[in-house]
N, C-alpha and C positions, 0 to 999 in steps of 0.2 A: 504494500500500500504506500503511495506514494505521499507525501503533505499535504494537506487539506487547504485551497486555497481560500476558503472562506475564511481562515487567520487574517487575511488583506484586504477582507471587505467591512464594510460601514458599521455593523453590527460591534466587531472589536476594536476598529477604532483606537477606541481608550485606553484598551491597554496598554500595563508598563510595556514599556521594552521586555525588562525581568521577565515578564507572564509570557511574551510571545520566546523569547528566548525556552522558555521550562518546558511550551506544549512542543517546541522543537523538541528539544533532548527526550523530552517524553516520545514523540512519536518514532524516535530513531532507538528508543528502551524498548515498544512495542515491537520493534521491527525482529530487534536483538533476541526477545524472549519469551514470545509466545509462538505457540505452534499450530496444528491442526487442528487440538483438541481444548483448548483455552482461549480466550479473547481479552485478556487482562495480565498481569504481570505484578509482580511487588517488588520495590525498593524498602529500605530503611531510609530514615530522612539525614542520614551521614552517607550513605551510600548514592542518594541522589543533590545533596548537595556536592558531591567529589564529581558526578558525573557532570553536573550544570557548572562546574568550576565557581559553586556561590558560596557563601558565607549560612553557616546553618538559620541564624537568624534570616537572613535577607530571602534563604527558601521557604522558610514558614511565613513568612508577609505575602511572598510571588504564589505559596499554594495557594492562602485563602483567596487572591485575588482572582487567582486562574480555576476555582473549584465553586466560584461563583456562576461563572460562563456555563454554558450548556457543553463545549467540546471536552469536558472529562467527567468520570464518574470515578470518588473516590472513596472506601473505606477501608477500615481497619482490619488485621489482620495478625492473629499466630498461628506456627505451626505447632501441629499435634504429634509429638510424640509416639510413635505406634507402639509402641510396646509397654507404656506408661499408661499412655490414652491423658498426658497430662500436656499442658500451654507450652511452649516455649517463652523466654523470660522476654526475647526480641523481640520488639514488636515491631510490625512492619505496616507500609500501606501499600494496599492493592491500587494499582490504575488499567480505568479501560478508556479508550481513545472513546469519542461519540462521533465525533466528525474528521 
């Protein structure tokens, strides 16, 4: 899947640089890590601040502004342990592209 040009149309506009910057690196994470059988992906917010080259603060301001927008759906996420059936302590967020 290629960039979604509606990033460039009237609708966002507004947004920071920062937010068009993130659903880049987002949709180039999409590309990276999902497959056949998935349509979403997770990062940790160290793990996608290193990716976006941002400061962990400045990713947590650029999510809520870009998880306002309709192009992502974002929630929280651990993994299960299969042999425990207990959390993992990481926590992560899932993203899926919308547009």
């Amino acid at each position: 899947m290629e960039l979604s040009r509606c990033l460039f149309t009237e609708p966002y506009c507004n947004l920071s640089q920062n937010a068009k910057w993130l659903f880049v690196v987002l949709n180039e994470l999409e590309q990276r890590y999902t497959g056949d059988n998935t349509d979403f992906f997770f990062r940790s917010n160290d793990d996608l601040a290193n990716d976006a080259n941002m400061s962990l603060s400045a990713l947590k301001r650029t999510k809520i502004e870009l998880v306002k927008t309709d192009l992502i759906e974002v929630w929280r996420m651990h993994f299960i342990n299969k042999e425990t059936g207990k959390k993992s302590e990481k926590n992560v967020t899932a993203y899926r592209i919308l547009k």
